[in-house]
C-alpha positions as CSV (number, residue, x, y, z in Angstrom):
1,X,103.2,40.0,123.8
2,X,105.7,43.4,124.7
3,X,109.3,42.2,125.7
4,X,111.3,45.1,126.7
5,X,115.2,45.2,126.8
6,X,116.7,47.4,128.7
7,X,120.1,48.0,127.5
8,X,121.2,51.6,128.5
9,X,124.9,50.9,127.6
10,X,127.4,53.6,127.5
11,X,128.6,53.6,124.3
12,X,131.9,55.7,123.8
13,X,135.4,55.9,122.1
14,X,137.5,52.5,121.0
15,X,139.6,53.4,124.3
16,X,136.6,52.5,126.5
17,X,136.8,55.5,128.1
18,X,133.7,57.7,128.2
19,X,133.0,61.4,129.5
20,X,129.6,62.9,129.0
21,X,129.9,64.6,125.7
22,X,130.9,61.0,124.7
23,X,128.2,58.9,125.9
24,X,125.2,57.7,124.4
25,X,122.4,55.1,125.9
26,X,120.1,53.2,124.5
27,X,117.0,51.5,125.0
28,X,115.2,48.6,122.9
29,X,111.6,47.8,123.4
30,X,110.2,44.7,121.0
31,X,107.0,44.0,120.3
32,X,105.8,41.1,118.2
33,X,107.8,42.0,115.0
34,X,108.4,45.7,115.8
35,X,111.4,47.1,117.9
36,X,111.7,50.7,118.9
37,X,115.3,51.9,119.5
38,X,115.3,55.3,121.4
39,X,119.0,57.0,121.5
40,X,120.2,59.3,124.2
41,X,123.1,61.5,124.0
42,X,124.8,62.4,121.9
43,X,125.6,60.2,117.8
44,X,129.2,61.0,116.8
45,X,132.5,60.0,115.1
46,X,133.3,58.2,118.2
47,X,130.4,56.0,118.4
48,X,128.6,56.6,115.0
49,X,128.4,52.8,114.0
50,X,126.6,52.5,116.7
51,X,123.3,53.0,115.2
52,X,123.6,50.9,112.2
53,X,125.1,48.0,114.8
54,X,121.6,48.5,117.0
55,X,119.5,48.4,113.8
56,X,121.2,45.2,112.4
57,X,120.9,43.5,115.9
58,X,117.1,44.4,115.8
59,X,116.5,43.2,112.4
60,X,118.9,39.7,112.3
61,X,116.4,39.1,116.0
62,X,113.3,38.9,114.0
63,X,111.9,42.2,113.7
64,X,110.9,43.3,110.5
65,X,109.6,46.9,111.6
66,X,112.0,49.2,113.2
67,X,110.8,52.5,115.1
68,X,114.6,54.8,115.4
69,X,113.3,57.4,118.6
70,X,115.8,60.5,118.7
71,X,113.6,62.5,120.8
72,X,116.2,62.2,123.2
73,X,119.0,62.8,121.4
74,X,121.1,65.6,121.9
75,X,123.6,65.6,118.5
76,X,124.1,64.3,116.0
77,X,127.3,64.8,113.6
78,X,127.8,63.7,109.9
79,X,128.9,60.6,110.9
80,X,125.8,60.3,112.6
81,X,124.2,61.3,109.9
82,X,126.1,58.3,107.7
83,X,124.7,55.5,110.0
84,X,121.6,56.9,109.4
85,X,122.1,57.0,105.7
86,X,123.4,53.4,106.1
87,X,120.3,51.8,107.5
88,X,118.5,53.4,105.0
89,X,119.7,51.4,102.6
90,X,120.1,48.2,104.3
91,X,116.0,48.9,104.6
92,X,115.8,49.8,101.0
93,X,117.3,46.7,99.9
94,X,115.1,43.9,102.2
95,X,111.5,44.8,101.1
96,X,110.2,43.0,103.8
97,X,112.1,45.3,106.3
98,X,110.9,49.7,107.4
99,X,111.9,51.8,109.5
100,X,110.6,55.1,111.0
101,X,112.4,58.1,112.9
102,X,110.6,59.8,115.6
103,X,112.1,63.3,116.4
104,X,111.4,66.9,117.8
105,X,111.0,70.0,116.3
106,X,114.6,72.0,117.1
107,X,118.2,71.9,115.6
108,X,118.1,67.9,114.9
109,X,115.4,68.3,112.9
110,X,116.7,71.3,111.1
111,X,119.5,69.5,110.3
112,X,117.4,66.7,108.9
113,X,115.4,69.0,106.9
114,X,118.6,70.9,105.4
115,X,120.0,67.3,104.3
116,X,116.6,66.8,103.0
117,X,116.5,63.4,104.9
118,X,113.4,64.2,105.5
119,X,112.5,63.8,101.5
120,X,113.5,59.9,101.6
121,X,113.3,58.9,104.8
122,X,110.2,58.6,107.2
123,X,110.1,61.3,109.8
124,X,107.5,61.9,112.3
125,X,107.6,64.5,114.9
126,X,104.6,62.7,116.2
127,X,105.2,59.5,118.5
128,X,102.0,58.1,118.0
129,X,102.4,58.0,114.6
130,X,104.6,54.7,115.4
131,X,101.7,53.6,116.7
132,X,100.1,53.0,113.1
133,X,100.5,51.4,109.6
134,X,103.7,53.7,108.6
135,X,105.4,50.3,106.8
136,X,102.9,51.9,103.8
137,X,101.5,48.6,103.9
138,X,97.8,48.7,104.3
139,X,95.7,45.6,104.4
């Protein structure tokens, strides 16, 4: 059974304001014990915790597999970056949790590749790939 959320809530600056370098949308789809979070916009200072928030959220509602989409993400910033980093290790210490991140070839994967995220974390430049086994457990 698919359940999709549709959240597509600004997300800006603690003064609640928002222009449009500072917004960023998002969008949860679950299915069974998987949730795919797809970002739009752009993942800053401002609104950096974001990510890590969205991912907790996901996995303290029951999903155990979590697919991070930044297809549509325009930037990213080290604080970006961070919450990544942060998830990654929230992931790393629950066994029973994984996470993917789906991306495009361009500058957001170059900057993944030049902080060799790419070297510990799983990155696909092909959606379907979410599709599959990528927890690595086969069986």
């Amino acid at each position: 059974m698919r359940r999709v959320q549709e959240d597509g809530v600004p997300v800006g600056n603690n003064t609640g304001s928002l222009d449009d370098k500072e917004e960023l949308t998002y969008r949860k789809e679950y299915d069974c014990d998987r949730c795919k979070l797809t970002l739009v916009g752009e993942l800053k200072h401002e609104n950096s915790d974001s990510l890590y928030r969205f991912a907790m959220e996901i996995f303290e509602s029951g999903s155990n597999d979590l697919v991070i989409d930044f297809r549509k993400l325009e930037y990213i910033d080290t604080a970006g970056l961070q919450s990544l980093v942060r998830v990654y290790k929230h992931v790393v210490k629950n066994e029973d949790l994984s996470f993917i991140v789906i991306t495009r070839e361009g500058e957001l994967m170059d900057i993944l590749r030049t902080c060799r995220f790419d070297k510990f974390i799983n990155i696909t430049l092909d959606p379907a790939a979410a599709d599959g086994d990528w927890t690595g457990n086969s069986g």
